[in-house]
C-alpha positions in Angstrom: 19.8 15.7 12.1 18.8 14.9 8.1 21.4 16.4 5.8 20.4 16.9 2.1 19.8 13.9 0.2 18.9 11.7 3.2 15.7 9.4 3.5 13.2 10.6 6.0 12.8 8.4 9.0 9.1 6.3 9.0 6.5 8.1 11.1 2.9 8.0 11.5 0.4 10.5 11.0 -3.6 10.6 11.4 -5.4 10.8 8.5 -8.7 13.0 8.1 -10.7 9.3 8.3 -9.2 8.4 11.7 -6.5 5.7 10.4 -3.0 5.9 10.6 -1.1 6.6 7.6 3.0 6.0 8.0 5.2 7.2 5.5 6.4 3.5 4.2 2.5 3.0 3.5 2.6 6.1 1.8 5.2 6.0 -0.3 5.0 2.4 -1.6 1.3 3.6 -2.1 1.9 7.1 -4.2 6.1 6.8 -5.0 6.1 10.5 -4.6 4.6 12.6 -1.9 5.0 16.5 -0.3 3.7 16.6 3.4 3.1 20.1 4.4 3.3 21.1 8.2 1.6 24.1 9.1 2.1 24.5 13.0 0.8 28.4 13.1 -2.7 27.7 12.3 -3.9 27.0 16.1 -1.5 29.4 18.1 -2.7 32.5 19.7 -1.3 36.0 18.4 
């Protein structure tokens, strides 16, 4: 489990465009990023 102050782990994600964005590409790319995960938008009730 991350504890405050630890470095995420790399992961992928797809991008709107169909690529694969990780979070090393990311970062090196923009230095500074907030990822928002919204899980609640496709679930029933």
């Amino acid at each position: 489990m991350l504890q405050v102050g630890d470095k995420a782990p790399d992961f992928k994600l797809p991008t709107t465009g169909g690529q694969e964005l990780t979070l090393a590409d990311a970062l090196e790319k923009f230095r500074a990023l907030v990822f928002l995960f919204y899980v609640l938008d496709f679930t029933g009730g």
